[in-house]
C-alpha positions in Angstrom: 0.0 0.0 0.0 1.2 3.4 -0.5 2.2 5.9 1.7 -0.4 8.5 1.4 0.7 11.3 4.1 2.0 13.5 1.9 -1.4 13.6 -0.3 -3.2 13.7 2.8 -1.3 16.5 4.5 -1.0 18.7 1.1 -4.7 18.5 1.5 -4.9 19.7 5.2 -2.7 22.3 4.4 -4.3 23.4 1.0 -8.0 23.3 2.9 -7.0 25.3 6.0 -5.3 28.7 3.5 -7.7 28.6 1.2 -10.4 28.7 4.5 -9.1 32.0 5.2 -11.4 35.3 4.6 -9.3 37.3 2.2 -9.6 40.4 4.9 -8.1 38.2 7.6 -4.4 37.9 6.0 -4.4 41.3 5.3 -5.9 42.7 9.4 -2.9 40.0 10.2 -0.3 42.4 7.8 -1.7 45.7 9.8 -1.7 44.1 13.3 2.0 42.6 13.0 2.8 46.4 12.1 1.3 47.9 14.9 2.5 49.1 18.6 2.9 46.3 20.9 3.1 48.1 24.0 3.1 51.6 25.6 6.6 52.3 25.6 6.5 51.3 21.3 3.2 53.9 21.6 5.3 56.5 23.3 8.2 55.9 20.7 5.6 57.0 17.9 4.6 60.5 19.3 4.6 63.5 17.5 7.1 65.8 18.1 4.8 68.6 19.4 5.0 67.2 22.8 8.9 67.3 23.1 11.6 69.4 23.3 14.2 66.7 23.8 15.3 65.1 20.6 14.4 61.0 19.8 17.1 59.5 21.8 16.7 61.8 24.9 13.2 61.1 25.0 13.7 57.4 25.7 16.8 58.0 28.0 16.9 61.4 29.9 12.7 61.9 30.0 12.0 58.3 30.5 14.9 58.1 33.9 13.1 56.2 36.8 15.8 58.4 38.7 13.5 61.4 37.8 10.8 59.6 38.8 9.9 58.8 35.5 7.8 55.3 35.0 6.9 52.7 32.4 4.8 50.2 33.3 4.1 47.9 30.0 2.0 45.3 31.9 -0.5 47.8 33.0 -0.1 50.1 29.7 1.1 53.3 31.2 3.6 55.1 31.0 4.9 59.1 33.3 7.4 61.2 31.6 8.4 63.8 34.0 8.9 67.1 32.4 11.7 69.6 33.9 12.2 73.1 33.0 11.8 73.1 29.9 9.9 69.6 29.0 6.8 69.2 30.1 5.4 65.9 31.5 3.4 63.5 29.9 1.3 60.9 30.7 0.6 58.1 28.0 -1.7 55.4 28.7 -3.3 52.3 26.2 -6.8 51.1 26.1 -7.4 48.0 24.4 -10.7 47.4 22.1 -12.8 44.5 21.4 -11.1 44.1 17.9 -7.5 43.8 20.0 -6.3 47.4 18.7 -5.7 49.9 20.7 -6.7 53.8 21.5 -3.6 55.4 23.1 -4.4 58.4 25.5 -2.1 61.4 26.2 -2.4 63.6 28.7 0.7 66.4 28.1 1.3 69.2 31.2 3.0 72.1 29.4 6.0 73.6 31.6 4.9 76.9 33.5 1.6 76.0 34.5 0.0 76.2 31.4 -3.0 74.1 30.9 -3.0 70.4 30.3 -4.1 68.9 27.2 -5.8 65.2 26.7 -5.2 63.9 23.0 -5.8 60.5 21.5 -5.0 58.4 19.2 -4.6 54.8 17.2 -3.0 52.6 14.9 -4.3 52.7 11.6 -3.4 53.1 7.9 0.5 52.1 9.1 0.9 55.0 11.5 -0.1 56.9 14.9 -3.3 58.8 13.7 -5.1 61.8 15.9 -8.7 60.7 17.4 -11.6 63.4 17.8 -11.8 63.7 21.7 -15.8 63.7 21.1 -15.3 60.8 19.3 -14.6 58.8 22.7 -15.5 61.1 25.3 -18.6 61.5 26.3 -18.4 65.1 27.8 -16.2 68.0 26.3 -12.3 68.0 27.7 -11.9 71.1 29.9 -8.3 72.1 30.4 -9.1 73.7 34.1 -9.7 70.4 35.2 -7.2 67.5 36.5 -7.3 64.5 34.6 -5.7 61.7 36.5 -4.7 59.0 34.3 -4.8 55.4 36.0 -2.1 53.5 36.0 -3.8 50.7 37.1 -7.4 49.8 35.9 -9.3 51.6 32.9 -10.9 55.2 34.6 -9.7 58.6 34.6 -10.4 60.6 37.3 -11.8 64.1 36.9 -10.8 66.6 39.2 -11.8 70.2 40.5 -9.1 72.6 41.4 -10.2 72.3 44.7 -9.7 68.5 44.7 -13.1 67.0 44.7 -13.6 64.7 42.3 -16.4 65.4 40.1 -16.2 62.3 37.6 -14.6 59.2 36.1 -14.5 58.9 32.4 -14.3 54.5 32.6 -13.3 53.1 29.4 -16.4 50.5 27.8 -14.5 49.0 25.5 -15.0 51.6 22.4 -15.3 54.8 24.5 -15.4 56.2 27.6 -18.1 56.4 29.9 -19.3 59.3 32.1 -19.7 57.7 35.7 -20.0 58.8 39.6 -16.4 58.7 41.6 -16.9 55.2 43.3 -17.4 56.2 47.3 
């Protein structure tokens, strides 16, 4: 009798391509493409948010001795600002499709106001996000956005330090919730 594995596993092989949705190979092109992790997000970053140039930015700004952080497990990452830096605060949110929306919060130096930016993968680079397009109230620079290092809310906060809201991310946005008591 002949030895038919070869015919058998061309077949296997042949069936389980060809069972592929065209779309799939190519999501699988994008996705091997795209950030990994927050410190890969950070990396990508426009250069309106720096005054350091690329290879400071991942070695001076990003110091733990400055009290810098990156934590990749949790998806957040604190780059303290000094004089002439400000400090940023970058965090990533994953979605239901496995992509993810990358939030950055950036505290100009001189006690200028914050500003709260977003952004994703797609098209093979870092694009900008409409802030109405996830948030579900307008951004107000007066307030203080804290930007969890742990878990998947921002808190809003007054000047006066009561906390007025947490913007907890659903998945595809953020929601508008109560400060948990």
């Amino acid at each position: 009798m002949p030895n038919r594995l070869p015919s058998i596993l061309f077949l296997v092989l042949s069936i389980g391509t060809t069972a592929l949705p065209v779309g799939g190979a190519a999501q699988a092109q994008v996705a091997a493409d795209a950030p990994k992790n927050v410190l890969e997000f950070y990396k990508l970053l426009p250069d309106k948010y720096f005054e350091a140039d690329r290879e400071q930015r991942t070695t001076t700004l990003l110091d733990p001795k400055q009290g810098s952080i990156v934590d990749i497990p949790n998806g957040y990452l604190y780059a303290q600002g000094d004089g002439a830096q400000g400090s940023l605060w970058v965090c990533v949110f994953k979605r239901p499709d496995r992509s993810y929306l990358m939030a950055v919060k950036f505290q100009p130096p001189e006690d200028e106001r914050p500003t709260l930016d977003f952004y994703e993968w797609r098209d093979g680079g870092l694009q900008p996000v409409e802030r109405k397009r996830v948030l579900p109230v307008a951004f107000d620079g007066r307030l203080t956005y804290q930007m969890p290092r742990q878990g998947r809310t921002i808190k809003v906060v007054a000047r006066d330090g009561k906390r007025l809201y947490d913007l907890t991310w659903v998945g595809v946005r953020f929601e508008k919730r109560q400060p948990e008591k």
